[in-house]
C-alpha positions, 0 to 999 in steps of 0.5 A, spaced: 611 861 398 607 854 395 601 850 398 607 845 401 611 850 403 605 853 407 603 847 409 609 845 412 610 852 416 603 850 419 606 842 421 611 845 424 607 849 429 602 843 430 608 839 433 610 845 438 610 841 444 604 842 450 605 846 455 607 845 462 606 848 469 614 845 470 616 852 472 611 853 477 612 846 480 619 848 480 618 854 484 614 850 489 618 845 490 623 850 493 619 853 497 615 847 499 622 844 501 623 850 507 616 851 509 616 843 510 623 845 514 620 850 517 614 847 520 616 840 522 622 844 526 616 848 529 612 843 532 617 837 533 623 839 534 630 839 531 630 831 530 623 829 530 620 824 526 615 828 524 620 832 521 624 827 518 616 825 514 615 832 512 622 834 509 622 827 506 614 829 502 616 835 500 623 833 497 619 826 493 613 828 491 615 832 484 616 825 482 609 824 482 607 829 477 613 827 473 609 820 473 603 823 471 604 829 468 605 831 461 613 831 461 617 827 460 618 822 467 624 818 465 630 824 464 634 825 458 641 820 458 647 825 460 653 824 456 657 817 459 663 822 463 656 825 467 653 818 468 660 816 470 660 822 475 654 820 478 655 813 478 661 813 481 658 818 487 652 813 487 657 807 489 662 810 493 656 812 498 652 806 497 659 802 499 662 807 504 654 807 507 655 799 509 661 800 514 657 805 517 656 806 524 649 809 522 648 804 517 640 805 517 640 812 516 646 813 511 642 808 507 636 812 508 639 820 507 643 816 500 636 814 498 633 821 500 639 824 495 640 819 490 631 821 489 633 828 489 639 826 484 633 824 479 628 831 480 634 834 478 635 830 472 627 831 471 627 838 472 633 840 466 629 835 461 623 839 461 625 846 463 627 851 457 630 858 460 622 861 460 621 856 465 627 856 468 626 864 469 619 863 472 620 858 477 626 862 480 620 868 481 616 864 485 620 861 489 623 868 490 617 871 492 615 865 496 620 864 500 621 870 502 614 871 504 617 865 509 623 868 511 619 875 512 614 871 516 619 867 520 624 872 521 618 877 525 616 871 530 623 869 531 627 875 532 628 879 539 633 885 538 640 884 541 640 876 539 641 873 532 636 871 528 635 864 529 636 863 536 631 868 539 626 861 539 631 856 537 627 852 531 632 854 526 640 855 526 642 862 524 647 860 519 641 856 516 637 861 515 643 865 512 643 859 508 636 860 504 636 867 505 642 867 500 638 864 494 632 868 495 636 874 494 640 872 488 634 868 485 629 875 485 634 878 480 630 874 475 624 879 477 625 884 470 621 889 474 626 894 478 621 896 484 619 888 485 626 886 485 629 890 490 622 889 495 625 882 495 632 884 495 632 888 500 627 885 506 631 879 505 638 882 504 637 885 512 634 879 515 641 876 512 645 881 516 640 879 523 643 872 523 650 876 522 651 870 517 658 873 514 658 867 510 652 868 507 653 876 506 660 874 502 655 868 498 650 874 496 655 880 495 659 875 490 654 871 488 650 878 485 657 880 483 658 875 478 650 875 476 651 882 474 658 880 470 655 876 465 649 879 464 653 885 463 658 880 458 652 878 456 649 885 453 657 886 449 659 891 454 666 894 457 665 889 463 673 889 465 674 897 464 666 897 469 669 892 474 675 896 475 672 902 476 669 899 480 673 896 484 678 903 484 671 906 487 671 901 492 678 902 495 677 909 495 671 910 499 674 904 504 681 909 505 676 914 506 671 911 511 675 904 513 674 906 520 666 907 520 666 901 515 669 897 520 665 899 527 658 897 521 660 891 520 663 890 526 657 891 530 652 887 525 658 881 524 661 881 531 668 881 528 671 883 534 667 878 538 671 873 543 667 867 540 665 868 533 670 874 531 676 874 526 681 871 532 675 866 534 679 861 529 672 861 524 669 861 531 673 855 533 671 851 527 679 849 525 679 844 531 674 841 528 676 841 520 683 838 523 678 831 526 675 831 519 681 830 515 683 826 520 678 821 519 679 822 512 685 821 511 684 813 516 678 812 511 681 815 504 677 810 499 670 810 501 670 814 506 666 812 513 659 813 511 654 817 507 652 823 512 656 819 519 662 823 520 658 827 525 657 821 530 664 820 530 667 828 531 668 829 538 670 836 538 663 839 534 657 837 532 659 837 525 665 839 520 662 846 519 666 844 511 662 841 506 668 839 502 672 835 509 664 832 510 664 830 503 672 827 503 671 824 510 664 821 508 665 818 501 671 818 500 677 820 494 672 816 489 666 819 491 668 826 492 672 825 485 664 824 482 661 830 485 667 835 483 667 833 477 659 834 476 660 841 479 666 843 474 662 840 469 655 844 470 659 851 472 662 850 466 655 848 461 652 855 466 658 860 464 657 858 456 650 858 456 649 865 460 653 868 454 646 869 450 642 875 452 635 872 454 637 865 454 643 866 458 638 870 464 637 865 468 643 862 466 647 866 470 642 866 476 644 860 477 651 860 475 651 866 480 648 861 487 653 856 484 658 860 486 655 864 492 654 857 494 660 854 494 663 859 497 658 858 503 660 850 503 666 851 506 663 854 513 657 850 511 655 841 514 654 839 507 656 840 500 651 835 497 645 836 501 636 836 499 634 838 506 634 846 503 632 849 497 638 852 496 642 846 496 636 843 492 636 848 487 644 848 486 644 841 486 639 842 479 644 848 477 649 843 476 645 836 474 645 840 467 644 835 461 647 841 457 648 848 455 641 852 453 642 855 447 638 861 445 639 860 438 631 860 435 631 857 428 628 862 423 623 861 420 627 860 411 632 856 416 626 851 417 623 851 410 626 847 404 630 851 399 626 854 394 625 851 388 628 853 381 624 858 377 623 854 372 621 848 376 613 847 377 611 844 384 606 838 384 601 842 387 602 849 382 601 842 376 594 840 379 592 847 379 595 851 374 596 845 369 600 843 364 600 850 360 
């Protein structure tokens, strides 16, 4: 190797970008968002002012160390369809939020989203898979310690968790639970990762969220699939045994499978059972569209369907929300953005490391989608789970992981013959 040579190996490790404590702030964030969830439900009630302040301060204040941090504060320009999709949801909210009839605080929630649009948007500009890997560790660790912490204050036996004090709804915390359970599949070490899984997996089945249960199984299902894609194996011939396993032992045990899910679930229960028509949900999913289909263009205000239903306190369905809310323009943004973003995840999951966390959250995005049909909101930054999704999907790109060797970085040697300048200065002419 020549001195330029070496000295251009040495120029290219002095150009290694600073270290940052992103990932760490990530996993803070998350769980800042639920702890300030949680703490403003527990001493100001449901819609408490101080509530709203907590949750509004632990959503923002990221930008904070974007501005003064060492990364980079303005995000990386999406491609032009991306920025379309955003642009279109942006306008579709904001016109839709005029017509109103809670104009304020749809003004207020548009503003609150559009903010954690852009934290998204920070965070793919300056995470790598590393980065990625350790925010999604401590966020498990955190907020499972929160959940655990919550669910031995609020839970008395025969009732579901939630409901014991009433500070949070069940389905919510089903919710949060979801993310923390498939986000503590980053843990590479077997034994930390099932003492976080397994905590959070039976306060899932304490708020007998059957939603959440599906999300989590699902979700952990297609985590296991690309990792297994990921490493080359026989996944198609694993999944079918699988499954030949699964039906087996269901023929066996059916009964006793039943009486376990139905004690944990209630799915024989006359208020929330399998004949509860999605524990009377349907009633309401029928006003929904019917308030969709008055105001199909923009919809009739960014987070106000809820002051206009009479037959429930919410449409209990992210993507009728999301339609009656925005409209068919702004709902065409999001489901864009969310195709486009599975996409970039499933591509990206293809690589052994860099595809880790990839499939982490292309995993949530899927469990998560499937909760939106039983949950208030499709885009929403009032929870972690939520959040994290919405950062899943606000990818500028797919991660390659691909690192350049290092013959791929120096020049082409030069011909046997030749002498570089610097050999002439020491050596000579001869």
């Amino acid at each position: 190797m020549t001195l330029q040579q070496e000295q251009e190996v040495e120029d290219f490790g002095d150009i290694a970008p600073p270290k940052t404590w992103v990932g760490l702030v990530l996993g803070l964030w998350l769980s800042g968002v639920f702890a300030a969830s949680l703490r403003g439900r527990m001493e100001a009630g449901h819609e408490g002012t101080t509530s709203i302040v907590l949750l509004g301060v632990a959503v923002l204040w990221p930008l904070l160390y974007f501005a003064m941090g060492r990364c980079r504060f303005v995000p990386q320009s999406m491609p032009l369809a991306a920025t379309a999709g955003v642009v279109l949801f942006g306008m579709a909210s904001a016109l839709s939020s005029f017509m109103s009839p809670v104009a304020l605080l749809s003004s207020g929630y548009l503003v609150l989203t559009l903010a954690g649009i852009c934290i998204a948007l920070q965070f793919n500009s300056n995470l790598d898979a590393g980065q990625y890997e350790r925010g999604l560790k401590i966020f498990a660790v955190l907020t499972a310690c929160l959940l655990v912490g919550f669910a031995w204050y609020d839970y008395v036996p025969g009732t579901r968790l939630g409901n014991g004090k009433d500070i949070l709804n069940p389905n919510t915390i089903g919710l949060v639970s979801v993310s923390v359970f498939l986000a503590a599949m980053s843990i590479r070490t077997l034994a930390l990762r099932l003492a976080i899984m397994g905590p959070i997996a039976g306060i899932i089945v304490l708020t007998s969220s059957r939603a959440a249960a599906v999300a989590a199984v699902v979700g952990l299902g297609m985590i296991v699939w690309l990792r297994l894609r990921a490493r080359r194996r026989p996944v198609l011939l694993i999944a079918g045994i699988c499954l030949i396993l699964a039906v087996g032992v269901t023929l066996a045990y059916g009964d006793v499978m039943y009486r376990i899910l139905d004690r944990s679930f209630g799915l024989s229960a006359a208020d929330r059972g399998i004949g509860s028509g999605a524990t009377g949900r349907v009633t309401a999913w029928k006003e929904t569209w019917e308030i969709f289909t008055r105001n199909p263009v923009f919809g009739v205000g960014f987070r106000a369907h809820e002051f206009l239903l009479k037959a429930d306190s919410s449409s209990h369905n992210g993507y009728l929300a999301t339609l009656a809310e925005v409209g068919m323009l702004g709902f065409l943004g999001v489901l864009f953005l969310i195709i486009r973003g599975l996409r970039l995840l499933w591509v990206g999951s293809r690589e052994p490391e860099a595809g880790f966390s990839q499939s982490i959250l292309f995993g949530l995005c899927v469990g998560y989608l499937l909760l939106a049909i039983f949950e208030r909101y499709l885009i929403n930054v009032g929870n972690p789970t939520s959040l994290l999704f919405l950062v899943s999907i606000m990818r500028l790109k797919a991660m390659e992981g691909h690192v350049a060797k290092l013959d791929e970085l120096l020049p082409d040697p030069p011909d046997e013959l030749a002498v570089s300048e610097p050999e002439e200065r020491i050596y000579g002419h001869g």
